[in-house]
C-alpha angles and dihedrals in degrees: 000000000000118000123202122196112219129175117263100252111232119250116252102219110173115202111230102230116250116237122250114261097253095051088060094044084062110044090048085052091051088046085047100050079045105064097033087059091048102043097007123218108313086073114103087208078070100051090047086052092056093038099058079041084058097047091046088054096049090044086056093048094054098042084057087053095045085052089058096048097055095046083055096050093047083050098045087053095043099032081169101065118118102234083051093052107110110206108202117192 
């Protein structure tokens, strides 16, 4: 019996791209207004769907700030940059 080495072929693994933020915001609101339509609002299935509305939300709130953030501190280090530059009449 005759053996053949052959390199181990890599494994082709494609990310599935993640949705934007707001995309998810508002796909958790419509699942939200959906169940609470269907079972109302004494379901904790209900309670779980706005409160993961609630957390995106929040997510969305500090990534904004982090953003911020980031843009001040670039300024506060190049305080000669064009887009920091604060014109005044």
């Amino acid at each position: 019996m005759a053996y053949t080495l052959t390199a181990p072929t890599p494994e082709v693994t494609t990310a599935t791209p993640q949705p934007s933020l707001d995309t998810a915001i508002a796909a958790a609101l419509e699942h939200a207004r959906r169940l609470t339509a269907m079972y109302g609002t004494d379901r904790p299935e209900v309670a779980i769907a706005w409160e993961t509305v609630e957390e995106l939300q929040t997510a969305k709130v500090r990534r904004r700030q982090v953003q911020k953030s980031t843009f001040v501190r670039y300024c506060e280090a190049h305080p000669d940059a064009p887009e920091c530059r604060i014109y005044e009449d």
